[in-house]
Each structure stands twice: as C-alpha cells, then as structure tokens.
C-alpha positions as CSV (number, residue, x, y, z in Angstrom):
1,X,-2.9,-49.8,1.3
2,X,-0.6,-46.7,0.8
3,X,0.9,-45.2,3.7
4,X,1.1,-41.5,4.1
5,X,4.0,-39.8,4.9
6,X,3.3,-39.6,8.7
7,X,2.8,-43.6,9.2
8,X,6.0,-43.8,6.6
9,X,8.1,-41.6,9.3
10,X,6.9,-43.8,12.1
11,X,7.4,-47.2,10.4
12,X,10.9,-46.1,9.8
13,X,11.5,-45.3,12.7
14,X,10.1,-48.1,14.2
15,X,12.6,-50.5,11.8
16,X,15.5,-48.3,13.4
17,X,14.7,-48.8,16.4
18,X,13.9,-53.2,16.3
19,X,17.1,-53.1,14.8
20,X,19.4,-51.3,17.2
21,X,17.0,-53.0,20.2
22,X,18.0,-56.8,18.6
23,X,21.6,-55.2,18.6
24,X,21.7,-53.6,21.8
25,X,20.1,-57.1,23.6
26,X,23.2,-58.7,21.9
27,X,26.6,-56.8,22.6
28,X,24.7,-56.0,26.4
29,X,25.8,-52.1,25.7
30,X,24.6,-50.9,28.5
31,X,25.6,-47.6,30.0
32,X,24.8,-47.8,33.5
33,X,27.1,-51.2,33.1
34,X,30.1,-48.6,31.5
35,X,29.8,-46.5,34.6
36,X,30.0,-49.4,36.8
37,X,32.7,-51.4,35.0
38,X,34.7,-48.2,35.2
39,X,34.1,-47.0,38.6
40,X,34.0,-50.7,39.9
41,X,36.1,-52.6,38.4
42,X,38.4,-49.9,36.1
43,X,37.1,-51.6,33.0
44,X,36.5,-49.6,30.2
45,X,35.4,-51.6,27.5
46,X,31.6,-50.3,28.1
47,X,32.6,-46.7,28.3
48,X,34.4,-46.7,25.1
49,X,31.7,-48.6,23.4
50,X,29.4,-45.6,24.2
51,X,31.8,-43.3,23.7
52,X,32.3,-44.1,20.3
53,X,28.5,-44.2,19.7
54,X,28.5,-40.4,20.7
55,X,31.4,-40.1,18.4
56,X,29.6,-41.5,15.3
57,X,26.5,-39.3,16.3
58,X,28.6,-36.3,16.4
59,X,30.3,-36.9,13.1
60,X,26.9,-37.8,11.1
61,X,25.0,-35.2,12.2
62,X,27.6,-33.1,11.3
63,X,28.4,-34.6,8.1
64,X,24.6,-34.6,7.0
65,X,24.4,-30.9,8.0
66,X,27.4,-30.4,6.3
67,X,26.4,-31.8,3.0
68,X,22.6,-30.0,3.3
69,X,21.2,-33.5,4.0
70,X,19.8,-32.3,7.5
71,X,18.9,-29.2,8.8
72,X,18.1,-28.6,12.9
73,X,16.2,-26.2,13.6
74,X,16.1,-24.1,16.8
75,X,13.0,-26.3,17.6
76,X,13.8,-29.7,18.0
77,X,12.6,-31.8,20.1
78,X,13.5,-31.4,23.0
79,X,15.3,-27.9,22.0
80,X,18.9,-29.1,22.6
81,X,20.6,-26.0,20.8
82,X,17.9,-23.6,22.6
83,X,19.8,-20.2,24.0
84,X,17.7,-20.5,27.2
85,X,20.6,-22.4,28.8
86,X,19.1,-23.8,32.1
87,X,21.9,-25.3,33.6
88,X,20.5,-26.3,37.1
89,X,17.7,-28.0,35.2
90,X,20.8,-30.2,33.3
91,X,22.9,-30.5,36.6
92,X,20.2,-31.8,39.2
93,X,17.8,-33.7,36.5
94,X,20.8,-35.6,35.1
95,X,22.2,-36.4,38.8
96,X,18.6,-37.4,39.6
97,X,18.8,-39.7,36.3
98,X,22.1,-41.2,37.4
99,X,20.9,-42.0,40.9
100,X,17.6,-43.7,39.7
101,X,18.9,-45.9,36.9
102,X,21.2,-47.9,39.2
103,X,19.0,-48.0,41.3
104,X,16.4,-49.2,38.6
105,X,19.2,-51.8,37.4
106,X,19.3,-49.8,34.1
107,X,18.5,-47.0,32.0
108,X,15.6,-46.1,30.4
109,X,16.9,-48.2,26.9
110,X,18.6,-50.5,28.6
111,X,14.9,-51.0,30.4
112,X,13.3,-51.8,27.1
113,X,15.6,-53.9,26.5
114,X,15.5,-56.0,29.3
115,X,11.4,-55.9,29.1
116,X,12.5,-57.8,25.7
117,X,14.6,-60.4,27.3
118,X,11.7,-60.9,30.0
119,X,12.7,-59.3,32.5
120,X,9.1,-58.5,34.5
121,X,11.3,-55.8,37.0
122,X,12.3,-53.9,34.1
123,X,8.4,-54.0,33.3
124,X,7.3,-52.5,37.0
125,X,10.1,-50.1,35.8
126,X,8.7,-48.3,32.9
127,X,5.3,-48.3,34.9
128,X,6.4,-46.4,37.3
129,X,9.0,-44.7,35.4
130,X,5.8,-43.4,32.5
131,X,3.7,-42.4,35.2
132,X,6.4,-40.1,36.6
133,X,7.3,-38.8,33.4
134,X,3.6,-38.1,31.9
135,X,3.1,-36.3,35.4
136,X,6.1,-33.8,34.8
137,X,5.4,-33.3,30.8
138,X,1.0,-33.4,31.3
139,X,0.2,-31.8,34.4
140,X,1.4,-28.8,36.8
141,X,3.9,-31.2,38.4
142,X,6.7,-29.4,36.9
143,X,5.5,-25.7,37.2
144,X,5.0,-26.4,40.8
145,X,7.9,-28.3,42.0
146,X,10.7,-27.0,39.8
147,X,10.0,-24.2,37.2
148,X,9.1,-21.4,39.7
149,X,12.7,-21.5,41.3
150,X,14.5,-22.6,38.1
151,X,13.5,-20.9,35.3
152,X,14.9,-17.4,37.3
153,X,18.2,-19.1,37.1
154,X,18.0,-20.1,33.9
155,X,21.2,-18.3,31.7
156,X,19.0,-16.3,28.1
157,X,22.5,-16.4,26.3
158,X,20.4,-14.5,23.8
159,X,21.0,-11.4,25.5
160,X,24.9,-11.9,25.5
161,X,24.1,-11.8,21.5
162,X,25.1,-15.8,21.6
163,X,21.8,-17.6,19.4
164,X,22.5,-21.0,20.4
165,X,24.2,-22.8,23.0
166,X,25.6,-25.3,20.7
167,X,29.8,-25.5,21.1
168,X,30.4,-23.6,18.1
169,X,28.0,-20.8,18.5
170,X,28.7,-20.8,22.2
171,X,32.3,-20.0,21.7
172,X,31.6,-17.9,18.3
173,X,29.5,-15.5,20.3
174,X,32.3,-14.9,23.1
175,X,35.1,-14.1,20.7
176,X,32.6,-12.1,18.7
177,X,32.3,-13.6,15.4
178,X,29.5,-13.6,13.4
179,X,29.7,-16.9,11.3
180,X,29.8,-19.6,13.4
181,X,29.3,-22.3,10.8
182,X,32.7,-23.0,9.9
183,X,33.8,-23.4,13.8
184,X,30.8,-25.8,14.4
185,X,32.2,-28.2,11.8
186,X,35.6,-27.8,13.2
187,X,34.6,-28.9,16.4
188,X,32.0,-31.9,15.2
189,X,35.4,-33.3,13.5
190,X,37.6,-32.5,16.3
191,X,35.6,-34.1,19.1
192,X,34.3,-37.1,16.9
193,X,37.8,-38.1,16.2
194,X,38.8,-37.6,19.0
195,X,36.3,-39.7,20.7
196,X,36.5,-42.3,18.0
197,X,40.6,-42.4,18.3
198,X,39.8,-42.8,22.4
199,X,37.9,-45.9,22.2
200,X,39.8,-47.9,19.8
201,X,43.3,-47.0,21.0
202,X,42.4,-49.9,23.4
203,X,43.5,-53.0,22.2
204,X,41.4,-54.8,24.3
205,X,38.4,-52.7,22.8
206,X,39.5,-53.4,19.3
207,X,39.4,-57.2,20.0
208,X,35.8,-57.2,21.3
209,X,33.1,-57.1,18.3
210,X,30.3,-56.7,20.8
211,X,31.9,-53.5,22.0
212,X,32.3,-52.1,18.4
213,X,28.8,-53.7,17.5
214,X,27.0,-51.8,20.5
215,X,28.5,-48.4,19.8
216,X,28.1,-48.6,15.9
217,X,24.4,-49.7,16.6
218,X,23.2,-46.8,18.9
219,X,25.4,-44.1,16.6
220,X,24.2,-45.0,13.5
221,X,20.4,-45.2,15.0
222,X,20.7,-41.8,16.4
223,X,22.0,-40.4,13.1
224,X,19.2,-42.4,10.9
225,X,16.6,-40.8,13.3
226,X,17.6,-37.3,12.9
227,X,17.9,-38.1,8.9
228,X,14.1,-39.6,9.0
229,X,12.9,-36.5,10.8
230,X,15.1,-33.4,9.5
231,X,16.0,-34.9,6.4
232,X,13.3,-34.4,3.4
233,X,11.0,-37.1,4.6
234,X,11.0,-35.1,7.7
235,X,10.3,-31.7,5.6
236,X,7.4,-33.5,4.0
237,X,6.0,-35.1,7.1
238,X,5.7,-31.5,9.2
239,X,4.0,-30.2,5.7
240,X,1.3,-33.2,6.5
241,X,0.8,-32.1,9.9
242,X,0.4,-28.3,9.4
243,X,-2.2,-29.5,7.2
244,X,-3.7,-32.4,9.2
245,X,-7.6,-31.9,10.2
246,X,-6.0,-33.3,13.3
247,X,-2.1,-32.8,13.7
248,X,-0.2,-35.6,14.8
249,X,2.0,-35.3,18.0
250,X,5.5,-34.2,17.8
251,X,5.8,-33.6,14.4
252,X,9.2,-32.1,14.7
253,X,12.8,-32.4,13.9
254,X,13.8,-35.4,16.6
255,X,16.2,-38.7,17.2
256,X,15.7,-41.5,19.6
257,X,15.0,-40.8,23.1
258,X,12.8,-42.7,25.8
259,X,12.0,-40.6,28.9
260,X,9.6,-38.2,27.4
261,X,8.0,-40.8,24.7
262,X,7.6,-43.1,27.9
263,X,4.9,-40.3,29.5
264,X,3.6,-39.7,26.2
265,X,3.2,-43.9,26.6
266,X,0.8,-42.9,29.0
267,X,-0.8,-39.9,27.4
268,X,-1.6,-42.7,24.5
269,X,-2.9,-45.3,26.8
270,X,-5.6,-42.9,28.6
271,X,-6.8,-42.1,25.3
272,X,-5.9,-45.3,23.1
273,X,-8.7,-44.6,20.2
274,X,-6.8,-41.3,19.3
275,X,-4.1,-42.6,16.9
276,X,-2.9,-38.9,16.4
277,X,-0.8,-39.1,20.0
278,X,1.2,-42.3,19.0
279,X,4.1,-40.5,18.0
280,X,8.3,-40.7,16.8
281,X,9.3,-41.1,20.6
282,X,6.3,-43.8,21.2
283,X,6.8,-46.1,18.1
284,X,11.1,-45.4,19.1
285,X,9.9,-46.9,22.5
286,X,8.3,-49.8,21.1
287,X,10.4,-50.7,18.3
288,X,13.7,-51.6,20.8
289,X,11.2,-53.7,23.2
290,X,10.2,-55.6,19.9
291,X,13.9,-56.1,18.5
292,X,15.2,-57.2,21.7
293,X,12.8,-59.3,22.3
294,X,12.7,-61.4,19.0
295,X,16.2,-61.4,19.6
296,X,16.0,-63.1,22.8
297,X,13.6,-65.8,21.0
298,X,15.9,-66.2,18.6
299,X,18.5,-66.8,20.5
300,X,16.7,-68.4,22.7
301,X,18.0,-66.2,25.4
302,X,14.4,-65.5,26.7
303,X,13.3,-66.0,30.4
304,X,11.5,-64.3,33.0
305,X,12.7,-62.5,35.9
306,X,10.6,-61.1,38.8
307,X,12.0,-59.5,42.3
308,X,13.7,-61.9,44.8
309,X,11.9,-59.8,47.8
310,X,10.3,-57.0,48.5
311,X,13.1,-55.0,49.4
312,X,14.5,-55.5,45.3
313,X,10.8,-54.3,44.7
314,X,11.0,-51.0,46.6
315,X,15.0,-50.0,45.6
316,X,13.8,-50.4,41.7
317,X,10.6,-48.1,42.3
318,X,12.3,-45.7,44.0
319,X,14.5,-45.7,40.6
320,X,12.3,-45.6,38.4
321,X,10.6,-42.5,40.3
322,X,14.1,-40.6,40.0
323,X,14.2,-42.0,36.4
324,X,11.2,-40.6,35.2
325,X,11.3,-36.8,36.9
326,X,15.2,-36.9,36.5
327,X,15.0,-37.3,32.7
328,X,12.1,-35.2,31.6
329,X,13.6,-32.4,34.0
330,X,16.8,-32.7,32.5
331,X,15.1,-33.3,28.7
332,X,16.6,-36.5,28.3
333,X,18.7,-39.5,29.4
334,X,22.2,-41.4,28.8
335,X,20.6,-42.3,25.1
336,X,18.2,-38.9,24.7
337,X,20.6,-36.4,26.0
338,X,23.9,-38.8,26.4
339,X,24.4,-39.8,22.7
340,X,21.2,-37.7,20.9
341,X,22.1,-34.7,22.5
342,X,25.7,-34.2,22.7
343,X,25.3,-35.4,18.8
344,X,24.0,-31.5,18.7
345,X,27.0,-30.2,20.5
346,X,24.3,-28.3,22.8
347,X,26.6,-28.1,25.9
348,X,23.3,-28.2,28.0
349,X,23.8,-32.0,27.0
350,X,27.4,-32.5,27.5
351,X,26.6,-31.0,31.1
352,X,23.5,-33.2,31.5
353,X,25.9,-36.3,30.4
354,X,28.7,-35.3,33.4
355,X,25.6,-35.1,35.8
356,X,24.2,-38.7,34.8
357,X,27.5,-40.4,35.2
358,X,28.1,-38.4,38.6
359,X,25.6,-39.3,39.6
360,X,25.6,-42.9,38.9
361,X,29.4,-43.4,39.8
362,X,27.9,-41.7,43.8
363,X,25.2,-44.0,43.9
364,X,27.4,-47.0,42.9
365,X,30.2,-45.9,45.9
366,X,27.3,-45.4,48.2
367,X,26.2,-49.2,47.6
368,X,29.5,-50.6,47.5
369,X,30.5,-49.1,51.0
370,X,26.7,-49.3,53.0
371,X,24.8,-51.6,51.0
C-alpha cells in the first residue's frame, strides 16, 4: 500500500521520535533532573547535556536555513518568531511549567518517557496534564481566564517596524537596519558555539557518553523535525492539505513539542474515527512513549510504579494541572519552547526557558526547606 505524503510526514516523524524516546530512556536526560542537580547538588552534568541539545538545534536550523534546506515561516506552529511579543504570557506560563513539572516528578517528555519504563504516575500525569491542555487550546478556558487581561499587554513590535521577534530581527530593527539575514546567522553561530564550547569545557561532561548521547539525541530530533515539516517534504505535505476534501490538523511548519499535541491527545480520543486530527505533535507524542518503552524491554529495565500514598497522588495532580495550562499558556515546555524554540532564536522562548527553570529551581528550594 503506498502512503501519501501526509502519512509519510507522520511516519517519519514518528521514527524520530521512537528513536530519541529509546535514547532519552537511556542517558536519563532529563531536564527537571539538570535543574535539580544544579540547584541541589551544583552538578552540572544534566544542564550541559541540555544545553548542548539547544546548541545543536540552534546551529541546524540555522545551517539548514542557511543552505535553503528549510524555510520558517511567520506561521509555525506555535508562531515562535511572531512580532506579537506577549511576554507575560512567556514569564507566568513558563513559571507555572516549572512549578508543575517538579511537582509532577518530570516534564512533559520526560513523562512519556517514564509512561515507557512503566511508570503508572507518570500515566495519571499525562491524564490530567491532556485534559488541562485540551481545555486551554478547545474551549473558552483561555479567553476567559487569561487572554482578556493579557493580550492588552501583549508588546505588537510590528508597530516599532521590528517583523519578528527572532534575535536577529529584534536587534536589526532597533539599530535600524533593513537586512537582518546576515545578523541572524551571526548570532545562530555565536550562541551555538558558544553553548556547545560551555558544555564540553567540562571534563567531567566530556567523560560521560550518556551526557553527550542525551543532548545529541534531543538536538538532532529537533532539527530532523523542522527538516520533515519545512523542508520539501514539508512543502509537499501543506500542498496535500490545501487540497484535502478534509484537511489534516496542523499541517504546518513544526518540530517536537508535547504540551499542545497532549490536548490535541484528547481532541483525538473524543472523536477517535476521524483520522484527520491525529497529527505531527500526536504521532511526536506517541513515538517517544513507544521508543522508551521497547527500550525498557530491551533492557529489561521495565517495571511498574504506582503512588506510595495518597498524598504522592495529589502533589503529582496538582503538577500536572500547572503542567498542562503552564505550557499551552506559555506555547510550549523545556523540549517545545526550551530546545524547539530557542532553536528559532524567538526571544519569547529564551524568556519562556528563564521562567521554566525559575520556576523550578523556587519550587525545588521551597521543598528542600518545608517539605
């Protein structure tokens, strides 16, 4: 049976993501655990290994755009280069993120993960977690509780004559140039290198395989997804939905991210005969629980886990609630906006990162000295 282009896209994706889930289960990247090995313990070994995954997303994208391999357009999804710069949605979104994934034991890939391994809490997680999020993206949840006080503060840097808050553009507009092209690529080298020179000029880093494994895995996912989507398979599969009786969902230029594809989870399971809403983000999802999990298998590291008490029960709901309205309000998480985003050079991202691990590193202090 041929596939057409749009089952292609969502195969591939899948594949990406089963591989870096298998990888991920393996070297435990984890970024909740680089927050707290830093803020706990003063170990950076995590941190750099994410770090360096947001390096090598930086430096493909840029080195895909740069060679005409990739195009992003104004509309991706979610719009991380967008000139509506809605900074309070970053700041208190990604601090509401931060908060709810230690208190969920994890974020939303690390989650997945962990529903791999057989871990039934992380399972009660993305439950709770889905529902949250398919009630912020499906219904008025959002326009009610948020949008009518923060859209007014939102910054249109449009009007300053700035078309994009991505680095470049951002700092183009201010000194008044026109062509901002050359300074994008100047930055997406400066801060890759940089970032890629900060996490191996640790010895201790350089020794650890997992650590380079972890980062290369999530980097090098990131990149192949916005290759599969805004590369020319990704030209010819928007062509196929413009022209679809019934256009598949979010048929747009995209790399991984989970909180959003976890309410569109939802969206799928209400309706589950109408194949059109299983999407990039959903088959993203799926792909890291399925690698992770026939990882565990094979390495026989599979086991269930459920909650010691109730008490466990109600701290890792409460998570999961912050999770799932903290990362669609700030359009992504440590993986969607963290690595994804930043990979842009959107600063909305880099300030949504800040936020996540703020918030985090509070929450972690707050256990260590009450809890």
């Amino acid at each position: 049976m041929e596939w057409n282009v749009h089952q292609q896209v969502l195969g591939m994706v899948f594949a990406v993501a089963l591989i870096m889930g298998a990888l991920v289960n393996k070297t435990n990247f984890c970024t909740m655990g680089a927050v707290s090995d830093w803020v706990n313990m003063e170990d950076t070994g995590r941190m750099r290994s994410w770090l360096l995954a947001i390096g090598i997303a930086v430096g493909g994208v840029a080195l895909l755009e740069t060679l005409g391999k990739l195009e992003l357009p104004d509309n991706t999804f979610p719009p991380y280069r967008t000139a509506n710069f809605a900074w309070l949605r970053y700041v208190l979104g990604g601090a509401l993120f931060g908060v709810g994934m230690v208190l969920a034991s994890g974020c939303g890939n690390k989650t997945l993960v962990r529903i791999g391994g057989g871990n039934l809490k992380s399972l009660v997680v993305l439950a709770i977690a889905s529902i949250m999020a398919y009630l912020m993206l499906w219904t008025d949840m959002y326009a009610i509780a948020f949008d009518s006080w923060m859209s007014p503060l939102a910054v249109n840097l449009g009007k300053a004559g700035i078309k994009s808050q991505e680095l470049g553009a951002l700092l183009g507009g201010l000194l008044g140039m026109e062509n901002t092209v050359a300074l994008h690529r100047i930055l997406a080298a400066v801060v890759s290198l940089g970032l890629l020179a900060f996490a191996f000029s640790s010895t201790e880093f350089r020794s650890n395989g997992n650590l380079i494994l972890g980062g290369l895995a999530v980097g090098l996912a990131v990149v192949a997804g916005w290759y599969i989507t805004g590369g020319g398979s990704g030209v010819a599969w928007r062509e196929f939905a413009e022209m679809a009786d019934v256009p598949p969902s979010r048929a747009q230029v995209q790399s991984l991210t989970f909180m959003s594809p976890m309410g569109d989870l939802v969206r799928y399971v209400m309706d589950p005969t109408n194949y059109s809403l299983v999407n990039f983000g959903i088959m993203a999802l799926l792909g890291v629980i399925v690698g992770s999990f026939l990882y565990a298998v094979a390495s026989r590291s599979f086991h269930l886990e459920w909650f010691p008490n109730f008490k466990d029960f109600l701290w890792h709901a409460v998570g999961a609630v912050l999770m799932g309205v903290g990362g669609v309000l700030a359009m992504g998480c440590t993986i969607g906006q963290g690595v994804t985003g930043v990979s842009t050079l959107a600063v909305g991202s880099m300030l949504t990162l800040v936020a996540i691990i703020a918030g985090a590193a509070g929450t972690m202090k707050v256990q260590y000295r009450y809890m």
